[in-house]
C-alpha positions as CSV (number, residue, x, y, z in Angstrom):
1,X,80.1,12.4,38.8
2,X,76.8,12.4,36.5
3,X,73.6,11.9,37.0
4,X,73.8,10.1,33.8
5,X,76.1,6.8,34.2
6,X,77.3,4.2,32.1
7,X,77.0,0.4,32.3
8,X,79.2,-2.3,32.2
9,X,77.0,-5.4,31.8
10,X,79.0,-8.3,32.4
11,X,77.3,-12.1,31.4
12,X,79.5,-15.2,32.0
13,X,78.2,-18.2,30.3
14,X,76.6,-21.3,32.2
15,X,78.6,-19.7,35.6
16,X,76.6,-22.0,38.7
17,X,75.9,-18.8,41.4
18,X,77.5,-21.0,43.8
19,X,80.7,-21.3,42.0
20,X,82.2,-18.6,43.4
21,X,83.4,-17.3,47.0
22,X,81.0,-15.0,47.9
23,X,77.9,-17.2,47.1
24,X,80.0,-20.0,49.2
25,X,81.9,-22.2,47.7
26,X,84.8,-23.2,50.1
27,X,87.5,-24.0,47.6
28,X,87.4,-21.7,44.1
29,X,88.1,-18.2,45.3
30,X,87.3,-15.5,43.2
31,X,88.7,-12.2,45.2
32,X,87.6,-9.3,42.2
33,X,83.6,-10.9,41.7
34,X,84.0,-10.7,45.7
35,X,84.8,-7.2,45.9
36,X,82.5,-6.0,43.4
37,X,79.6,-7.6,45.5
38,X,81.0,-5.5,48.2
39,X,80.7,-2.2,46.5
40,X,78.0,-3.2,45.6
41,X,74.7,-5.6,46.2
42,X,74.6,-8.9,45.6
43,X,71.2,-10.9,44.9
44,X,70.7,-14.0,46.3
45,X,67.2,-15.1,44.6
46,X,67.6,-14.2,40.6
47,X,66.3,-16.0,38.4
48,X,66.8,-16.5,34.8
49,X,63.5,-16.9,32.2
50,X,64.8,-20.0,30.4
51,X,67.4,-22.2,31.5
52,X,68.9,-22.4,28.2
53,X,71.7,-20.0,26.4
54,X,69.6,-18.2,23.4
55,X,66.2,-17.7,24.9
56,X,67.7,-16.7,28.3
57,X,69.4,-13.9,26.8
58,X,66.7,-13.0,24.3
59,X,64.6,-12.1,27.5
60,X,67.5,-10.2,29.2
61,X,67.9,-8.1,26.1
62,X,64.3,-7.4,25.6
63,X,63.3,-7.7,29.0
64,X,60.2,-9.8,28.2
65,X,58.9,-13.1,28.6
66,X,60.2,-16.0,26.3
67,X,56.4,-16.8,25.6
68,X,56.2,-12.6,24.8
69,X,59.5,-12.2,22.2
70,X,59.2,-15.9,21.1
71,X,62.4,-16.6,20.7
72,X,61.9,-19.9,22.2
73,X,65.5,-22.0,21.8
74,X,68.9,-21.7,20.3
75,X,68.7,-20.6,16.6
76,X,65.1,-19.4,16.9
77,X,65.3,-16.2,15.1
78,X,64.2,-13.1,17.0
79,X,61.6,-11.6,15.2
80,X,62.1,-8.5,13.4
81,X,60.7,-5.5,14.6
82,X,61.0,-7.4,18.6
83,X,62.8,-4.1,20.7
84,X,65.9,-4.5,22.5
85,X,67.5,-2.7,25.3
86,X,69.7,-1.8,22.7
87,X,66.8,0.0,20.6
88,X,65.1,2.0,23.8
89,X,68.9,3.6,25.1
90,X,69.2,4.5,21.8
91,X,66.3,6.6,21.7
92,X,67.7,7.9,24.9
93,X,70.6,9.3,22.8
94,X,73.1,6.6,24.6
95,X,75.2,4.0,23.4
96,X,74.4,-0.2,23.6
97,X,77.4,-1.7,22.3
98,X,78.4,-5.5,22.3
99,X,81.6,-6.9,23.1
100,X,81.5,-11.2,23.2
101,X,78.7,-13.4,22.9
102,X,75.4,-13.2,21.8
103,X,73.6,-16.3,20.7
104,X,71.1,-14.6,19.1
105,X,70.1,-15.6,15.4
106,X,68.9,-13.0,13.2
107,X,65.2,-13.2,11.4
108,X,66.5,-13.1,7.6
109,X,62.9,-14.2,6.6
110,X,61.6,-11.0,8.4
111,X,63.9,-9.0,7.1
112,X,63.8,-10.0,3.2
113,X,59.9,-10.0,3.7
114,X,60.0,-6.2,4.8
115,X,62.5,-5.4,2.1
116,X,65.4,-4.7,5.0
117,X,69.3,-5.1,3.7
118,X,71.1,-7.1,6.5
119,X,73.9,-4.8,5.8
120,X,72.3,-1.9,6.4
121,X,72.7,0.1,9.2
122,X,69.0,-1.1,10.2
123,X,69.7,-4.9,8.8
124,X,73.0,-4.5,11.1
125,X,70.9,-3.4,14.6
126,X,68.2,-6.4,13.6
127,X,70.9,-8.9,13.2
128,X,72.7,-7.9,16.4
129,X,69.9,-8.1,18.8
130,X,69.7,-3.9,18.6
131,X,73.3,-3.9,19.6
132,X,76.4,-2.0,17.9
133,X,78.2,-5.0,17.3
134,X,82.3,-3.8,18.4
135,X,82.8,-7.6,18.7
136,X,80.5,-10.7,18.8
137,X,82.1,-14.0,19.3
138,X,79.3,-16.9,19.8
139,X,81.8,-19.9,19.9
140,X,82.0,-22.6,17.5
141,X,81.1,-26.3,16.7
142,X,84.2,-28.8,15.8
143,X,83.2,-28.9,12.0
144,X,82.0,-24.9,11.8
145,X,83.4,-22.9,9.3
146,X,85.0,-19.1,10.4
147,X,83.2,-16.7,12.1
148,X,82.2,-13.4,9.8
149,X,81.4,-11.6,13.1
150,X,84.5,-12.3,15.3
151,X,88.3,-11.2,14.9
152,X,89.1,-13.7,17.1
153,X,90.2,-16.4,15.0
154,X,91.8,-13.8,12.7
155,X,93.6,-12.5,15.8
156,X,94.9,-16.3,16.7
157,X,96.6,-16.5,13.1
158,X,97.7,-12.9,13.7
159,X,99.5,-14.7,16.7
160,X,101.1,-18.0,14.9
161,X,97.9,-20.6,15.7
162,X,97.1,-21.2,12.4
163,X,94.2,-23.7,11.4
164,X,91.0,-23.2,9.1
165,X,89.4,-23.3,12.9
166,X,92.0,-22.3,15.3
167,X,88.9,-21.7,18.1
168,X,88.7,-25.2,17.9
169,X,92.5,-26.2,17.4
170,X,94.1,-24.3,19.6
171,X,91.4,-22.5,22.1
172,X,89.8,-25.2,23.2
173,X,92.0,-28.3,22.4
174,X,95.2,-29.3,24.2
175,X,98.4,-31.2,23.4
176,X,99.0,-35.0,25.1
177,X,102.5,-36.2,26.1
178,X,103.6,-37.4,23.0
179,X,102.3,-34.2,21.5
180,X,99.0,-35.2,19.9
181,X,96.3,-32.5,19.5
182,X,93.2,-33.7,21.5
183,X,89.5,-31.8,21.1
184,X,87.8,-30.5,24.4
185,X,84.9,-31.5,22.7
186,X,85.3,-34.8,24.3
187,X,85.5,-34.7,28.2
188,X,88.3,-37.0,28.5
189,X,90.4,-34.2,27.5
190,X,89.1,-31.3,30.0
191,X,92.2,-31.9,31.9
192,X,95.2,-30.6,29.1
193,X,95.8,-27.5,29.0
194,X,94.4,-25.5,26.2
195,X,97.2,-25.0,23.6
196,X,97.3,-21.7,24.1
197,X,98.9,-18.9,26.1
198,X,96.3,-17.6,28.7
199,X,97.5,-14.2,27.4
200,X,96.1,-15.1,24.1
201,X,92.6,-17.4,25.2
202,X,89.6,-16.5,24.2
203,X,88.7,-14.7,27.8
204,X,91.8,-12.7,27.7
205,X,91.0,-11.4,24.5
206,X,87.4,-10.4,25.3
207,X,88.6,-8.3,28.2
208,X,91.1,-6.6,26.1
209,X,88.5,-5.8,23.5
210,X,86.2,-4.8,25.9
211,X,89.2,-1.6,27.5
212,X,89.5,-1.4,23.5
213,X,85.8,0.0,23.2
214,X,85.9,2.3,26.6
215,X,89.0,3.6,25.2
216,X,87.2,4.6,22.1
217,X,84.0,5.3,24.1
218,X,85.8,7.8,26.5
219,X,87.1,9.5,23.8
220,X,83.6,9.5,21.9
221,X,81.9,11.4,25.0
222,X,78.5,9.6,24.9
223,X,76.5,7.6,27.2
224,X,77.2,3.6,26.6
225,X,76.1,0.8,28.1
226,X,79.2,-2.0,27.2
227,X,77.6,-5.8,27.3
228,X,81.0,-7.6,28.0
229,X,79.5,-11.4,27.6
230,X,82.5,-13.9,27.9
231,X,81.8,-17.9,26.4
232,X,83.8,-19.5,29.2
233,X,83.4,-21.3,31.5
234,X,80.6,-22.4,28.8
235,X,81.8,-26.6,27.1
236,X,84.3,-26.8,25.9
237,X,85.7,-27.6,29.2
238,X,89.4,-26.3,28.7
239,X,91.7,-23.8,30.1
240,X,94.8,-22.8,29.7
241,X,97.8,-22.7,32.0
242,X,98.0,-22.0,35.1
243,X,94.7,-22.6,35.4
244,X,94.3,-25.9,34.2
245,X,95.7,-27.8,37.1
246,X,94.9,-25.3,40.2
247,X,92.4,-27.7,40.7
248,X,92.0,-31.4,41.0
249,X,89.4,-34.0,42.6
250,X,89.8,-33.3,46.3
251,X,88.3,-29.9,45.6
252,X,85.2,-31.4,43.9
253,X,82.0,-31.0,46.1
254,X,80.4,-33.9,46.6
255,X,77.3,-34.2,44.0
256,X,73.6,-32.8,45.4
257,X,71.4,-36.5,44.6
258,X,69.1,-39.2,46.3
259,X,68.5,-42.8,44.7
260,X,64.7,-41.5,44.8
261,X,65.6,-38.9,41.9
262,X,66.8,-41.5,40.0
263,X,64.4,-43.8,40.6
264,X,61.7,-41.1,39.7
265,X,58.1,-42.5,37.7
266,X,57.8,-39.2,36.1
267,X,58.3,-40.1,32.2
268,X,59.7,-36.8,31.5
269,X,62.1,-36.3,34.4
270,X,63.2,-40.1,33.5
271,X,64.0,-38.9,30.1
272,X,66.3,-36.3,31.4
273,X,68.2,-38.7,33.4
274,X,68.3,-40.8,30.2
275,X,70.2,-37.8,28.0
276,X,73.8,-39.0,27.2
277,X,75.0,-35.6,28.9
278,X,73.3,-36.6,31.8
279,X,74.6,-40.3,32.0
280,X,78.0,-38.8,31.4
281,X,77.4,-36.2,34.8
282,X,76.0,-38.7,36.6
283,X,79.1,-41.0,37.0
284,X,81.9,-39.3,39.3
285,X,84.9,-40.0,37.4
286,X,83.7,-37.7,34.6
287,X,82.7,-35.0,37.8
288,X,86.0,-35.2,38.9
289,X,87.4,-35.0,35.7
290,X,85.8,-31.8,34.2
291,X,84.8,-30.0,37.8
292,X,88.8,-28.8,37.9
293,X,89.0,-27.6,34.7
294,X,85.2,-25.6,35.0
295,X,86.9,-24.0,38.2
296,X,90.1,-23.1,36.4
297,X,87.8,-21.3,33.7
298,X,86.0,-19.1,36.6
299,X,89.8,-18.9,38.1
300,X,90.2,-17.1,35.2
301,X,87.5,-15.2,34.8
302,X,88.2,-13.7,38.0
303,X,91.5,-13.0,37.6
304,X,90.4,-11.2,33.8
305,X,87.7,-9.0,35.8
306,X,90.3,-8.1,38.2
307,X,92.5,-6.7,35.5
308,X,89.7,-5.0,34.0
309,X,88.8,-3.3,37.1
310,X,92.2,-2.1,37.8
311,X,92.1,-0.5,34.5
312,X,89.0,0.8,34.7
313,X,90.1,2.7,38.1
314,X,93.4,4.0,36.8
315,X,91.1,5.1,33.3
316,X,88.7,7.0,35.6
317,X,85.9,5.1,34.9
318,X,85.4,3.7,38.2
319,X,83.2,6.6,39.6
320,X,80.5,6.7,36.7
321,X,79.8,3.3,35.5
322,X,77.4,0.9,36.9
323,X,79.0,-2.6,36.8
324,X,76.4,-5.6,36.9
325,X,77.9,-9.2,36.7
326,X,75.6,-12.4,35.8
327,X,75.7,-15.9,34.0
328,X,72.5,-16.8,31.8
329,X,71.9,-20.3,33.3
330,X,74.0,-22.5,35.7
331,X,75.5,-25.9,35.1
332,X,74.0,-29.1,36.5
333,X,77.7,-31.1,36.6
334,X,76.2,-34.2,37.8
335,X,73.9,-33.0,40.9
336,X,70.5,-34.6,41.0
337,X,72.2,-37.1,38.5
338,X,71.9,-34.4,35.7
339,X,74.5,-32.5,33.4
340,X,74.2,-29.3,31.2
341,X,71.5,-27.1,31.9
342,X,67.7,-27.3,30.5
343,X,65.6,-27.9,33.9
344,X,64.7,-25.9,36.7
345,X,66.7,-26.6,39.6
346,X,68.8,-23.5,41.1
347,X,72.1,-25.1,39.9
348,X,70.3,-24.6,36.8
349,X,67.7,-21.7,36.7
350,X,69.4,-19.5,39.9
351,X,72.3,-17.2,38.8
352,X,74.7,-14.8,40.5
353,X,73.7,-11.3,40.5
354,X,76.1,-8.3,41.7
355,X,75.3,-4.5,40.7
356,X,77.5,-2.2,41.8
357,X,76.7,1.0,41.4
358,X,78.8,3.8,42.1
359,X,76.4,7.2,42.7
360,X,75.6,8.5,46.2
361,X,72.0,7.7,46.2
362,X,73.3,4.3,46.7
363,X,75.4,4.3,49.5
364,X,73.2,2.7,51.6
365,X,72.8,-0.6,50.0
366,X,76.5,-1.1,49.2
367,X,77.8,-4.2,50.3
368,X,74.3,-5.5,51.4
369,X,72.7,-8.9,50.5
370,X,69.0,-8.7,49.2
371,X,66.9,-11.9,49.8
372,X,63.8,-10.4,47.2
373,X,62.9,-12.3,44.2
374,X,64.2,-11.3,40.6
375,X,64.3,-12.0,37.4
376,X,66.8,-11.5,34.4
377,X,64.2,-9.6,32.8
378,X,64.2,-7.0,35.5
379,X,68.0,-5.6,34.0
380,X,66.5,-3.9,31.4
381,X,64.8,-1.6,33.2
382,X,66.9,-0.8,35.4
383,X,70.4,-0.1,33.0
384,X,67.0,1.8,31.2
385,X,66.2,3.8,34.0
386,X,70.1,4.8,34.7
387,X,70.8,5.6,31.4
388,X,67.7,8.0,31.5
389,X,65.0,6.1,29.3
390,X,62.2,6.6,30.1
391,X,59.9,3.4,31.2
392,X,57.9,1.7,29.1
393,X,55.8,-0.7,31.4
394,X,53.9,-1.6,27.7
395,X,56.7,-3.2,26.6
396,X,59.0,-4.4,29.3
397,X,58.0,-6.9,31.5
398,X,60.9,-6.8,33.9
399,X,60.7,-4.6,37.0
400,X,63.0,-1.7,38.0
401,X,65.5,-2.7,40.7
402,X,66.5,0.6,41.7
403,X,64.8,0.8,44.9
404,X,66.8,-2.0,45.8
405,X,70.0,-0.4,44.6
406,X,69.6,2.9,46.4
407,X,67.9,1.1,49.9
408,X,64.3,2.6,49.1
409,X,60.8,1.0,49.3
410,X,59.1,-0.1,45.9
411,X,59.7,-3.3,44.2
412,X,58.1,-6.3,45.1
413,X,57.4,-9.9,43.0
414,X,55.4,-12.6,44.0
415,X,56.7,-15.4,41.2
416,X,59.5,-16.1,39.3
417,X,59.1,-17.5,35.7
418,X,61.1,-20.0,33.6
419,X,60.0,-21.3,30.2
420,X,61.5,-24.0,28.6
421,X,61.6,-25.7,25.1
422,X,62.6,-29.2,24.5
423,X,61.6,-30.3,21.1
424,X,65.2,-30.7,19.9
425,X,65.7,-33.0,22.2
426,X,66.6,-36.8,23.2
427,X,63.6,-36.2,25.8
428,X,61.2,-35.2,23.0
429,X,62.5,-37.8,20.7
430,X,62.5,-40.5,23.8
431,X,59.0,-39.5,24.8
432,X,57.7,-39.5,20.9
433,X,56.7,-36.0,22.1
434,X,55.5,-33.1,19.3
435,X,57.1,-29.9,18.9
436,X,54.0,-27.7,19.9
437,X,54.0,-29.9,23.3
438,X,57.3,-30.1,24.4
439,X,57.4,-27.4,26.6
440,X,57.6,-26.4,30.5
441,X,57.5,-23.9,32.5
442,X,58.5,-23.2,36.3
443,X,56.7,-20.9,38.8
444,X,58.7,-20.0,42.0
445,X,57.3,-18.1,44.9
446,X,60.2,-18.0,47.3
447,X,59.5,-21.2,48.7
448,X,57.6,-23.5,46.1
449,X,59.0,-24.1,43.2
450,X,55.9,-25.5,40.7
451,X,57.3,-27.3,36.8
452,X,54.2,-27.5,34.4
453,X,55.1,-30.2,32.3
454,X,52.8,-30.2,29.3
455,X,51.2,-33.9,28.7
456,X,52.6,-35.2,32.6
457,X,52.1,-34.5,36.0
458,X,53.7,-31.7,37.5
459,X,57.0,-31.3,39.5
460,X,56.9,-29.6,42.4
461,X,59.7,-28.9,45.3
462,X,59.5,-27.0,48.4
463,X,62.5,-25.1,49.4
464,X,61.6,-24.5,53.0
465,X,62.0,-28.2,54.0
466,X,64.0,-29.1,51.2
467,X,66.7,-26.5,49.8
468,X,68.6,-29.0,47.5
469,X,65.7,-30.4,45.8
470,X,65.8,-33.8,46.0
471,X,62.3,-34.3,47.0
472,X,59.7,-34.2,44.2
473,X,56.1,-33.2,45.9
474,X,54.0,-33.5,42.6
475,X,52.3,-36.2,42.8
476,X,52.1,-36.4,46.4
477,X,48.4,-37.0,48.1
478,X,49.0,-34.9,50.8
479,X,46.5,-31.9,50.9
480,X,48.6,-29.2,51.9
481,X,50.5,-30.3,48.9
482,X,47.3,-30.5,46.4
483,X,46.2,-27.1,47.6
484,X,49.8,-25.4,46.6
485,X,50.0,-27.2,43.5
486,X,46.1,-25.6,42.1
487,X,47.2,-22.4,43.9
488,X,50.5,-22.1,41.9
489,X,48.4,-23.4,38.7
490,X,46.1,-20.6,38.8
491,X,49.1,-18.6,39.2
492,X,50.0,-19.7,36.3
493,X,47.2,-19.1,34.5
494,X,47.1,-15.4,35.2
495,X,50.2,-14.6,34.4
496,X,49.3,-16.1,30.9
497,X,46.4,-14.3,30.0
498,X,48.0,-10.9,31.1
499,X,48.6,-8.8,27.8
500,X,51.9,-9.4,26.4
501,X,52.3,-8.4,22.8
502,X,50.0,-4.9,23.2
503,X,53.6,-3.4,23.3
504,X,52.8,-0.7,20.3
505,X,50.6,2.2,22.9
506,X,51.1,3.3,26.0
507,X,49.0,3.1,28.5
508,X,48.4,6.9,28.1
509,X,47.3,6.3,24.9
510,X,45.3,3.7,25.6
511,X,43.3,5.9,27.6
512,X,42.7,8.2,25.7
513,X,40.7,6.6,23.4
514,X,37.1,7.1,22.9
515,X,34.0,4.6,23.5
516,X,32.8,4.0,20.1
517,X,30.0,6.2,20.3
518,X,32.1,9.2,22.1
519,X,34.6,8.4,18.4
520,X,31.2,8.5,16.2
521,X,30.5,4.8,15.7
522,X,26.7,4.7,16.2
523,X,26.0,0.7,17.3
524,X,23.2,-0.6,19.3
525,X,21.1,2.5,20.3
526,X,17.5,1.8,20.2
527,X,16.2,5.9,19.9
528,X,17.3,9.1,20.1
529,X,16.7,9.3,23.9
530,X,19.1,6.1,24.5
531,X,22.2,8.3,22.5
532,X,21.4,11.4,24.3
533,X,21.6,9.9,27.6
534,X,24.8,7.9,27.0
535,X,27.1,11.0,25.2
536,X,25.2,13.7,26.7
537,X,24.9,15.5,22.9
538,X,21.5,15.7,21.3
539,X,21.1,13.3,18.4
540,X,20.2,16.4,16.2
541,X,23.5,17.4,16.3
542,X,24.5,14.4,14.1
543,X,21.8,14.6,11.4
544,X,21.3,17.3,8.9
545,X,17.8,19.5,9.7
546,X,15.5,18.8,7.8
547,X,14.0,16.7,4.8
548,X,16.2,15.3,2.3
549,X,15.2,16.9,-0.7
């Protein structure tokens, strides 16, 4: 053992926190997540800072706000010059290297306007979030072309599934009874099993790249922290077999919903329930349809995770590396009539959270359950602090959860924070809403959970009395419920106006600079007498003696 570990980050895509066993769920078992939260600690309150895929992770890799990097939805560039996790361990002489999905879309503008070659080694780092790119694999549309960044589809030819997109072809489409190829893509089809061999799927293939790079890394000798982010059990609903029928409509739990959600009078909330993904959610035949095949892909996962770790303990790399596993939103799949992600309520904006780390100092939170708040953005630090970065409180905005790790006193949040942009959207488009006000943002205390919905009345929920949400509170007249809303307004406020973009001097160097007069800028003294008094210098000592001449 060193003091100096590594990290195996671990992100599943759009993974609900109560899809697995040890958050509860009482049919999908998933025996190797289990056992990690038991070496472990497992969080029961984290939060992500945008329930969508790109600006969710932009603020995990940065650990920043979304309204700090600015990377506010899917395809929005992150601006160049914005640093990464990636960036500060690398300063610390350690390695950040990718393996899996990213959704982060590089600032080409930025780039060409700075005079930066994307194919330099520097163009590279910008393009890949500040990650050493050993394999991305974002996914694919049905019409997209071939991925320059992944091997993946290269590796499916390699294997005799040959297609100009055999991602879509053969990963996530399946084969009817008479033979017929049939796209995921449409939900009617979650049910086939992908055509293709579990051995070869797409989350089978990740893992093995992923003992591909700690191989090499072992051998390599330095430092790394390995981001191991898998696609599944991200749409297209498909899995392969066994998986695809371990599952069927008596294990589907029962949807979370009241006829008063539905019947809501708030515009926006309306115009979610309007989406087509949500109409599709909302009816249970399509719930009972896809739910089996979304368990089979976490089935899987598990079962992926298991094999890694087995590896990992026969490798010797059990005993140094930090393991953290996490999802970057949740899934709605029909509860409070919704489906996908993009609002705030836990099944959306909650996520699991299990760190397991393996040093002495902490043995005494291993296996423990912590109740505190947190947020995505609080990884950074803490995989910095591990890794032995040193902080930089100018820049990150996440908190260190070490404490926490190693059973000591000294972290503490009030709020929570989730941004959200929705100018692409059928709401925005429905509500004839402009881009600059299409925008929300939750605030979470613990117990009240308070949606700022620019242009409409707020949403607000209280947990204590009602955990699943069904009760909206924001336009209620009651004056317990008026105080909480200003209180978590103002709340709001402040954490706006705190400095977020200040991130080029440290606090240190901030105080060390002079007052203007202490740096020699002379402005609004009256006499001599004035100066003298302020600096303690005599004015004389300023001017030349005498005359001019």
């Amino acid at each position: 053992m060193t003091k100096r570990p590594n990290v195996l980050w671990i992100m599943a895509d759009q993974l609900r926190f109560d899809y697995l066993s040890c958050y509860g769920h009482p049919h999908l078992h998933t025996p190797h997540i289990d056992a990690l939260a038991k070496r472990g600690v497992q969080f029961n309150k984290a939060y992500i800072q945008s329930p969508v895929c790109g600006p969710s992770r932009m603020s995990a890799y940065t650990g920043r706000y979304v309204r700090s990097h600015g990377s506010t939805w899917n395809g929005m560039p992150l601006r160049v010059g914005e640093p990464t996790l990636g960036d500060h361990l690398r300063e610390a002489g350690a390695r950040a290297v990718l393996v899996g999905k990213t959704h982060m879309t590089a600032d080409l503008e930025g780039m060409a306007w700075l005079g930066i070659d994307p194919d330099s080694t520097i163009g590279v780092s910008r393009s890949e979030c500040g990650f050493d790119p050993f394999e991305r694999d974002d996914g694919l549309h049905p019409d997209s072309a071939r991925q320059k960044w992944s091997a993946y589809d290269d590796y499916l030819v390699e294997n005799g599934f040959k297609s100009e997109n055999p991602w879509g072809d053969f990963a996530n489409s399946g084969l009817d009874e008479n033979g017929e190829r049939l796209s995921a893509w449409l939900l009617k089809n979650s049910r086939l099993p992908a055509d293709v061999p579990e051995e070869h799927s797409e989350t089978a293939y990740m893992t093995n790249r992923a003992i591909d790079f700690m191989t090499e890394a072992t051998a390599d000798g330095r430092p790394w922290m390995c981001h191991l982010s898998y696609i599944k059990p991200h749409w297209p609903y498909i899995v392969p077999k066994p998986y695809h029928d371990m599952y069927g409509p008596e294990h589907v739990i029962a949807p979370v919903r009241s006829e008063a959600e539905r019947d809501t009078d708030h515009p926006l909330m309306q115009a979610y329930l309007n989406a087509r993904v949500c109409r599709s959610f909302a009816r249970d035949h399509v719930r009972e349809h896809v739910i089996p095949a979304y368990m089979g892909l976490i089935k899987q996962l598990d079962d992926n995770l298991g094999r890694l770790f087995a590896w990992m303990e026969a490798a010797g790399l059990s005993e140094n590396t930090i393991i953290a596993f996490t999802s970057d939103h949740g899934d709605y799949m029909g509860d409070h009539w919704m489906g996908d992600k993009d609002f705030y309520h836990d099944v959306a904006a909650k996520v699991p959270l299990i760190i397991a780390d393996p040093r002495a100092e902490a043995d005494a939170s291993r296996g423990s359950i912590c109740e505190e708040l947190v947020e995505m953005i609080d990884l950074a630090p803490t995989f910095m602090n591990a890794l032995g970065c040193e902080a930089k409180p100018h820049i990150i905005e996440g908190r260190d959860l070490t404490p926490i790790l190693n059973g000591t006193e000294g972290f503490s949040r009030r709020y929570a924070i989730s941004e959200h942009d929705y100018h692409w959207s059928d709401m925005a488009r429905a509500l004839g809403v402009a881009q600059e006000h299409a925008h929300t943002v939750m605030i979470f205390d613990g117990r009240w959970k308070f949606i700022r919905c620019e242009g409409f009345r707020p949403v607000l929920f209280d947990l204590e009395t009602d955990p699943q949400e069904v009760k909206d509170l924001g336009a209620s007249e009651q004056a317990d419920h008026i105080a909480v809303r200003a209180r978590m307004e103002a709340a709001l406020l402040d954490w706006a106006r705190r400095h977020h973009t200040r991130i080029t001097a440290t606090s240190a160097v901030l105080a060390r600079q002079k007052i203007a007069a202490e740096g020699g800028i002379l402005i609004g003294f009256w006499d001599e007498q004035e100066y003298e008094e302020a600096t303690g210098k005599p004015f004389s000592s300023l001017v030349p003696a005498g005359r001019p001449g």
